[in-house]
C-alpha positions in Angstrom: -13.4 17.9 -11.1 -12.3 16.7 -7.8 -9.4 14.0 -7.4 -11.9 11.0 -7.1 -13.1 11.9 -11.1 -10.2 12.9 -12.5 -7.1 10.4 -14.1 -5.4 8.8 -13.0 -6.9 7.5 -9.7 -10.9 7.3 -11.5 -9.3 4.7 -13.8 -7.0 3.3 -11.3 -10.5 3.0 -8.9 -12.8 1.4 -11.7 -9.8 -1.0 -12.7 -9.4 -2.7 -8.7 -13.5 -2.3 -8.9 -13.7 -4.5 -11.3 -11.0 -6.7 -10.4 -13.1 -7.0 -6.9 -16.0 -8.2 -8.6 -14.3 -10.9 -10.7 -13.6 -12.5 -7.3 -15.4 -13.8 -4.1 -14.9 -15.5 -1.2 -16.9 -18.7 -2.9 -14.4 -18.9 -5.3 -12.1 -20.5 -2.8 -13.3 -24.6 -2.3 -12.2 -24.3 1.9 -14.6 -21.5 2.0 -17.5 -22.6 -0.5 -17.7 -26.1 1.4 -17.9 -24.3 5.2 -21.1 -24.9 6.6 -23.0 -21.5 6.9 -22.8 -21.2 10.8 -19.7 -21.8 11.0 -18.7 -19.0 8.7 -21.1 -17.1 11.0 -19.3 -18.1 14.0 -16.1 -17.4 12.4 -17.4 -14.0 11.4 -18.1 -12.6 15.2 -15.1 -14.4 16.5 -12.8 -12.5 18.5 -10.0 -15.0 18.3 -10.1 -17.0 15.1 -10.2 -13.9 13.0 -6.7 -13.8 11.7 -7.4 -17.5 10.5 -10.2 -16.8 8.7 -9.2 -13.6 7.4 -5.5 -15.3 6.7 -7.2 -17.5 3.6 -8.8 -14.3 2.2 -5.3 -12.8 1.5 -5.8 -13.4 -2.3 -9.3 -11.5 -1.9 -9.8 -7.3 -2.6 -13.1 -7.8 0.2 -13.4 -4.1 -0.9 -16.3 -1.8 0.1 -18.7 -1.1 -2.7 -18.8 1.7 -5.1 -21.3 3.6 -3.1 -19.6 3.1 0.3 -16.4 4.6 -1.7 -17.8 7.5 -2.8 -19.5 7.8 0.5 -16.2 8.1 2.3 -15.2 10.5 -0.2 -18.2 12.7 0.1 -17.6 12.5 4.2 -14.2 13.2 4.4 -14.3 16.2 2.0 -17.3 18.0 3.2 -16.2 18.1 6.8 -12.7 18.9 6.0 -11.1 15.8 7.4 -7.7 16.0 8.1 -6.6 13.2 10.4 -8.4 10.2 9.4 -8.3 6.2 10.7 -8.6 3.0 8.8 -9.2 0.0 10.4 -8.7 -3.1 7.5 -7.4 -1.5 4.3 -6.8 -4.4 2.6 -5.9 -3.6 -0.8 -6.2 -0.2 -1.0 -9.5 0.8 -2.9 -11.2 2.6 0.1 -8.2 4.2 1.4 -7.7 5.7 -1.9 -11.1 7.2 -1.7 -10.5 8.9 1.7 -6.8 10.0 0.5 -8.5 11.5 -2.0 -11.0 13.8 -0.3 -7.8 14.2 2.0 -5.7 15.7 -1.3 -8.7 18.1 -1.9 -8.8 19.2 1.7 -5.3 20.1 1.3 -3.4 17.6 3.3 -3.3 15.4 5.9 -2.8 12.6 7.4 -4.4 8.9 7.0 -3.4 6.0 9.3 -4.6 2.4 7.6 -4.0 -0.8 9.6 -3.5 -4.0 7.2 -2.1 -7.7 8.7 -2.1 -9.5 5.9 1.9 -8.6 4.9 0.6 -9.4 0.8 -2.4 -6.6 1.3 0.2 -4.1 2.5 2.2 -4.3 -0.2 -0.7 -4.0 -2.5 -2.1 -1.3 -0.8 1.3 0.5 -0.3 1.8 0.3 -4.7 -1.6 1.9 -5.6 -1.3 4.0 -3.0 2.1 5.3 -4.8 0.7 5.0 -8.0 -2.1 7.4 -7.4 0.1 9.8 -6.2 -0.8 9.3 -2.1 2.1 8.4 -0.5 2.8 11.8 1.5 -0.8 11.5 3.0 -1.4 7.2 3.8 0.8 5.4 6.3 0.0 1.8 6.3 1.0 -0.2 9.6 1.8 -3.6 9.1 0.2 -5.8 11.9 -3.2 -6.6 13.7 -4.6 -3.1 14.6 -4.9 -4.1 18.2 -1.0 -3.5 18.5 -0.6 -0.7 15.8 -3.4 1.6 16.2 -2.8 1.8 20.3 0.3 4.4 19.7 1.3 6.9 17.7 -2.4 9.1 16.8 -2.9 12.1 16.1 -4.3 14.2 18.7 -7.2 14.7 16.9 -9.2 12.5 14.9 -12.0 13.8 12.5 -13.3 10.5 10.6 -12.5 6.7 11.4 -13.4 3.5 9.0 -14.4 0.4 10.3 -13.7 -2.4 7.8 -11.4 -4.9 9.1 -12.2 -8.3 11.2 -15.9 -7.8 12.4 -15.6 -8.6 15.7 -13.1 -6.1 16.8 -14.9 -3.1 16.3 -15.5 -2.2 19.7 -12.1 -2.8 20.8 -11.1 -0.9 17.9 -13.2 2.2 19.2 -12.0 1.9 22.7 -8.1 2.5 21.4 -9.4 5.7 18.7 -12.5 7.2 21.2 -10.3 9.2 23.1 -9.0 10.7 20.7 -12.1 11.7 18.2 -13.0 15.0 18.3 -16.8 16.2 18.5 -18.2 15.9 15.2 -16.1 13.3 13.9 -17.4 10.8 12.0 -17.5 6.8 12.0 -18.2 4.8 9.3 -18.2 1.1 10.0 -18.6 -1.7 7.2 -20.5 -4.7 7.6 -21.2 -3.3 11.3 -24.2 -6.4 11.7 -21.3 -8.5 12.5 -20.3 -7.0 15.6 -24.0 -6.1 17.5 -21.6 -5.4 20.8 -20.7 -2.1 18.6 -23.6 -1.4 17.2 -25.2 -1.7 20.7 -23.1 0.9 22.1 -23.2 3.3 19.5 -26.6 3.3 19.3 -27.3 3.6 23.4 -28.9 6.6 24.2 -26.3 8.6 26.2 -23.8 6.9 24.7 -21.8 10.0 23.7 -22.7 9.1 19.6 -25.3 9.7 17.4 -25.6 6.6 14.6 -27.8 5.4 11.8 -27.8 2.5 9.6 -27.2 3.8 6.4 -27.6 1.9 3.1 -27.8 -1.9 3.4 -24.5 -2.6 5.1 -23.0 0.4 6.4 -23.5 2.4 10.2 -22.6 5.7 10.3 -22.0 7.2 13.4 -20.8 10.4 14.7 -19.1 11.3 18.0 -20.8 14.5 20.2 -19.3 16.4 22.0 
């Protein structure tokens, strides 16, 4: 059994799973009364996002069970070591990723969270699963926190935080991703300045839409 099955992080997993889809965004009455383009609008925004993703604090917004395991399967095959996450929120897909890491035998993950309530969240299941030696979480908009301090070498970055930034996101990690390494981005629709550039021929990345909301893309050499 790999660490993703086994106890205690499969029923830790399938417990925040299903706390995640008890909830929604709907649920909130600010949210369920906003007309649809403006929760478009806010969505691709490149300067409102810490607003709108302020009155989520409350909310997992995890990725799904498949994306999970996805990022599992990813990490572990190719022997990740060094791996980026951009939005953790509470945890759930970072503990995927920290598991493949565990069975690759070590390393290093670097999540980026600003919601200060999502951190600390993150941070407790993190310990609780027995993670803490591999998952850093930096407290702050990723902007500021993922622009210093990487590893040399990055083999497999995760897109999942405020939309709109991806492709600033990917100018602070590209430098640093090694050929091969993989990117996974959530929700990628969102930003089509990212999607346009990953998907440009010559653009130095390979990348496929894969599932009904994920892009995966990998770097070449």
């Amino acid at each position: 059994m790999s660490t993703l099955t086994a106890a205690p992080l499969a029923e830790l997993i399938e417990r925040l799973f299903a706390e995640d889809e008890a909830t929604s965004p709907s649920d909130l009455p600010e949210l369920a009364a906003m007309p649809r383009e403006e929760h478009e609008r806010l969505m691709r925004s490149k300067t409102d996002y810490a607003e709108f993703y302020g009155r989520l604090k409350d909310m997992p917004l995890a990725v799904s069970r498949e994306t999970g395991v996805l990022l599992y399967l990813l990490a572990r095959s190719s022997g990740a070591r060094q791996i980026v996450e951009f939005g953790t929120s509470f945890g759930i897909s970072t503990l995927h990723l920290a598991a493949a890491l565990r069975d690759n035998g070590g390393g290093r993950l670097i999540g980026s969270e600003f919601e200060p309530s999502k951190v600390a969240k993150a941070r407790a299941y993190i310990a609780q699963a027995g993670f803490a030696d591999l998952v850093e979480i930096r407290d702050g908009d990723a902007l500021r926190t993922l622009a210093t301090d990487l590893p040399e070498r990055i083999d497999l970055v995760l897109l999942d935080g405020a939309k709109a930034l991806y492709a600033q996101v990917l100018d602070l990690l590209e430098p640093r991703l090694r050929p091969g390494a993989l990117i996974v981005a959530d929700n990628a629709d969102y930003c089509p300045e990212y999607l346009q550039r990953v998907r440009a021929p010559r653009s130095g990345y390979l990348s496929v839409p894969f599932g009904e909301d994920v892009e995966l893309s990998m770097r070449l050499g």
